[in-house]
N, C-alpha and C positions, 0 to 999 in steps of 0.2 A: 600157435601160442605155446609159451613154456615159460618154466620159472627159472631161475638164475640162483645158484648158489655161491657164495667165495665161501673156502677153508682155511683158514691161517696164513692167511696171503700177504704175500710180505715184498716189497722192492728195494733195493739198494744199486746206487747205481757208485762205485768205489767204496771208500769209507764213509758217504752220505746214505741215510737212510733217508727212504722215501715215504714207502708205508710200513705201517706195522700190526701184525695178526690184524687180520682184517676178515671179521666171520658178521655173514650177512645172510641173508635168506630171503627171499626177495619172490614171491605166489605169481602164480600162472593171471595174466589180465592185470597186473598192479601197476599202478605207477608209480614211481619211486626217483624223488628228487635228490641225488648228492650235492650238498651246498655247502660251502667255505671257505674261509679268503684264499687270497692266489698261494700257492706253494703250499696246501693244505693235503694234494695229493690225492684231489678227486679226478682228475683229467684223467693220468697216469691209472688208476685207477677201471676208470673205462675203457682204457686202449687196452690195459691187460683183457676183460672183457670181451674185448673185438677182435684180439689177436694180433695188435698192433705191436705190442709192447709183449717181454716175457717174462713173468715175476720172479723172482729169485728162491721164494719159500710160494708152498701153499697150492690149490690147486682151484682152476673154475669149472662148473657143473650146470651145463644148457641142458634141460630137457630131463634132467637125470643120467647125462653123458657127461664123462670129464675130460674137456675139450683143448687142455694147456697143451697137445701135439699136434692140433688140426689146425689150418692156416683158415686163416678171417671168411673163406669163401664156403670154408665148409660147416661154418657154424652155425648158420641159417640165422645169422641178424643183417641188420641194416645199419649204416650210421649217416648221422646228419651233422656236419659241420659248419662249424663257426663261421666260415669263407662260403657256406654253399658249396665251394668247388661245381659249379656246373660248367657246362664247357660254350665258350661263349658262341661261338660259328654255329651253334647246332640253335635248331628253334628247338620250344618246348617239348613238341611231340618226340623230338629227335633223343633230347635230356632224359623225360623222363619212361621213353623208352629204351632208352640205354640199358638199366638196369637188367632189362630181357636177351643182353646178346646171344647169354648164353644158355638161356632155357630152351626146354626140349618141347614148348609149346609152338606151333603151326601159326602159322602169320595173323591168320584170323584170330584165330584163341588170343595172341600177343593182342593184337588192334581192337579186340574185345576188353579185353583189361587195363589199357591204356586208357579208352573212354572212360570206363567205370572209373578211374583213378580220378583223370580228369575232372569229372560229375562233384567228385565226394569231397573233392578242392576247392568246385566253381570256378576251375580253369578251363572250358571246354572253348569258350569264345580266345582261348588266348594261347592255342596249340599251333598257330601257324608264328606266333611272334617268335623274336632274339633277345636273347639276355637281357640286352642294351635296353630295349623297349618295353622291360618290365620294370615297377617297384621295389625297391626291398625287399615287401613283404610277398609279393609275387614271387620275386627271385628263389624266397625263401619256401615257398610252396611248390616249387618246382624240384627245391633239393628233396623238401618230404615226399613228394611225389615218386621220384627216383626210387625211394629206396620203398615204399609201399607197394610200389608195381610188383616188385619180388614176391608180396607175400612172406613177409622174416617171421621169427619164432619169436624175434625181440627187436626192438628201435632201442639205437643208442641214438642221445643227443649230449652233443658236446656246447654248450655254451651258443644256441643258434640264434638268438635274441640278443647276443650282445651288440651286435654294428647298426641294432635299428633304432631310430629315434623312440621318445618314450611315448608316444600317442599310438605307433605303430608296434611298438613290445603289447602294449596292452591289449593291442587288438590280436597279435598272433599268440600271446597267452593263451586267450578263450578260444579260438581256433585250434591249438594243439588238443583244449582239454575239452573240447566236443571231438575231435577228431579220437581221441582213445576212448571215451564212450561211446563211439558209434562201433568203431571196429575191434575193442577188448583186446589188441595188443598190447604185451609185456613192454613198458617204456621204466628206462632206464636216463634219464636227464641230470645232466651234469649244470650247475649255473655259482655265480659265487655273489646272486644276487639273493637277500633271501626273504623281499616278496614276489619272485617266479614260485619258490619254492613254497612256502605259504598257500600261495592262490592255485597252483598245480598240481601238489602231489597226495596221493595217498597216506604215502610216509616220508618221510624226511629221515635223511641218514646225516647230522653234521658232522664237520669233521674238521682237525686241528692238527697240524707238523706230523700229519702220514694215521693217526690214530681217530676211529669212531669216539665220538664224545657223547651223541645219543641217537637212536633210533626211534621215530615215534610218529603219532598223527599230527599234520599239525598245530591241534587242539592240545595235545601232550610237550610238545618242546614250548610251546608257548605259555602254558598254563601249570608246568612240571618241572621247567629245566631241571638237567641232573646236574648244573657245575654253573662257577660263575661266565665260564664262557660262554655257552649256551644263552643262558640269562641276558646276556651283553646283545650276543651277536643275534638274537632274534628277538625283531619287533622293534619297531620305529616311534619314537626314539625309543633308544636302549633302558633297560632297568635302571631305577637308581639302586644305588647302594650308599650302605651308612655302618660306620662301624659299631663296633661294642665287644661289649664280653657276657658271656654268660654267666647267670645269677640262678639262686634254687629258685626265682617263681619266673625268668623268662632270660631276658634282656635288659641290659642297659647299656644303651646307646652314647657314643662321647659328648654325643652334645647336650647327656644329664638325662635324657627321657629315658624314664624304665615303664617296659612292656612285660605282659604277664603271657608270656609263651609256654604251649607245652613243648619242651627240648629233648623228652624222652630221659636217657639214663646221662646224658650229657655233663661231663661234672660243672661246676661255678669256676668261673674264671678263664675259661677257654676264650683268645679272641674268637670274634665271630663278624659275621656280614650281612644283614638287614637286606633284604631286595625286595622293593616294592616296585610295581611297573607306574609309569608316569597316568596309563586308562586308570587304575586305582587310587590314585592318591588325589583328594580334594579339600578343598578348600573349608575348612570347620566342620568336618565330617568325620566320622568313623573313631578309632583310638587315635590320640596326637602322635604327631612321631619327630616332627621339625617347623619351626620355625624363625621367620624371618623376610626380611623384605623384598619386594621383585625387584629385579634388576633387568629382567627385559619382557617384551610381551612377542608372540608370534602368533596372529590372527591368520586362525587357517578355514574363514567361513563359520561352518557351523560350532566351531568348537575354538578356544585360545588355547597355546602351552602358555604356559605363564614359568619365568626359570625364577627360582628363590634362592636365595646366598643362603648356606647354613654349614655356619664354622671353616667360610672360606672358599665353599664349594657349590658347585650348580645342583641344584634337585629340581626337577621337572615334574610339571601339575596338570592336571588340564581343569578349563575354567569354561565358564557360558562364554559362547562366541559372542552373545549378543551386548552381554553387561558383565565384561572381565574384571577386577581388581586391577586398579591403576598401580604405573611403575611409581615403585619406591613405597608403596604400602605394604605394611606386616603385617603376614597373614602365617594363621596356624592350618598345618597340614595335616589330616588324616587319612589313614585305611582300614577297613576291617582285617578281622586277625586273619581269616580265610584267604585273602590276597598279597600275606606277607611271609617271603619267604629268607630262609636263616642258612647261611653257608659256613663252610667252615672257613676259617680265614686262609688257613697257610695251604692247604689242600684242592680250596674252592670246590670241593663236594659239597651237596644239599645237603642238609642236617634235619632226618626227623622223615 
């Protein structure tokens, strides 16, 4: 095992920047989920990583070794791809002994560690199959397989859950994430979904047009965001937001509600941006913040979103699955102040 450092890591590939200072620090056994929409520059990212890719600025650090000269074989990781890439003619044993062509372990020692691998997968009954005649999710445990045989210092995973349907993500989700607590490798997981990320990682790195936006648990991007982006992109559905300006005892909202916020040294008059998440906001509860009438409902079992028009715009609630407020009733919306967070408008930094 080892920890992973980046320094000021930087890519351009012409006059296009890719990423930008990119300082990460990343503990020996963690998991660690990079998540963001496409062209965010977490792939790129990883490849520099593996060695695939070579950064333009900055430098990567395996082990407490700075590794941006040494080619991908001497890094001592693994990687696990989007495609699998396993080679189809070969059966399982064949795949995911591969990995060992070129260790200097004795055929036993190799067909010793190939079982073990096997075992720790619950592939053992499916070492004499072909590609063809595996699952997805099979297929998919034959790439991890590959690359655990080695014994790496670090797993990268590149996007390895995207080609499988969603009954079968969820299920190789919880399998990755017994799989790193059984065996306490440094995993390094690339996805641009982000409840993979959520449900998988220790820490969550998001990231936006090449730059970190936040690093955290993800009890802290969810419950902390630093920026409206964050705010947005994680957590289903996304925060609302409501504008305003700031006043000496809080907020006041456009749509006339004034809130008694502490804003710190914040002057009055600043635009500003209200984010409350749709698990927080209910129906005649808490301080008011919006209202107005439903415009649609979405029965998700035990719970409704119920969407409310206010000054034009969708605000998202959640309501009793059982006994929801019917469409086209007006209903006032509250939160407590603890669940309301205040950005700044033109900046979208958190405020306070």
């Amino acid at each position: 095992m080892a920890n992973v450092s980046l320094r000021n890591l930087g890519k351009s590939f012409g006059k296009t920047t890719v990423l930008q200072n990119i300082n990460l620090d990343i503990e020996d056994g963690e998991f660690v989920v990079l998540v963001g929409p496409s062209g965010c520059g977490k792939s790129t990212t990883l490849r520099i990583i593996a060695g695939l890719e070579e950064s333009s600025t900055g430098e990567v650090e395996i082990a407490g070794r700075v590794v941006n000269n040494l080619e991908p074989k001497e890094r001592n990781i693994a990687m696990v791809f989007q495609n699998y890439a396993i080679y189809p003619h070969m059966t399982v044993r064949k795949n995911i002994g591969f990995g060992l062509r070129t260790s200097p372990l004795s055929k036993a020692e190799k067909n010793k560690r190939l079982e073990e691998i096997a075992e720790i997968l619950d592939m053992t009954e499916l070492l004499g199959r072909k590609p063809s005649e595996l699952s997805g999710g099979q297929r998919q445990r034959v790439a991890i397989g590959r690359a655990m045989v080695r014994d790496p210092a670090v797993f990268l995973f590149d996007e390895p859950l995207s080609n499988l349907e969603a009954q079968l993500r969820t299920q190789m989700r919880l399998e990755i994430k017994k799989l790193h607590q059984r065996v306490g490798t440094t995993i390094i997981f690339v996805t641009h979904d982000q409840v993979e990320a959520m449900t998988m990682a220790d820490r969550i790195v998001i990231m936006k047009d090449g730059v970190i936006q936040q690093v955290g648990t993800p009890a802290d991007v969810y419950h902390k965001p630093a920026n409206t982006f964050v705010a947005r992109f994680i957590g289903a559905p996304s925060m609302n937001m409501l504008n305003g300006r700031s006043t000496k005892a809080g907020i006041k909202l456009f749509n006339g509600v004034d809130l008694e916020l502490p804003l710190g040294d914040l002057a009055p008059g600043r635009n500003v941006i209200l984010g409350v998440r749709p698990d927080d906001l209910a129906v005649g509860a808490g301080h008011p913040i919006a209202e107005g009438p439903i415009s649609v409902q979405e029965p998700l079992g035990a719970e409704t979103l119920i969407y409310v028009t206010v000054d034009g715009t969708e605000v998202i609630a959640k309501a009793s699955g059982r006994t929801p407020p019917p469409v086209g009733e007006r209903v006032r919306l509250g939160a407590e102040r603890e669940n309301m967070h205040v950005f700044d408008a033109e900046s979208g930094a958190v405020l306070g």
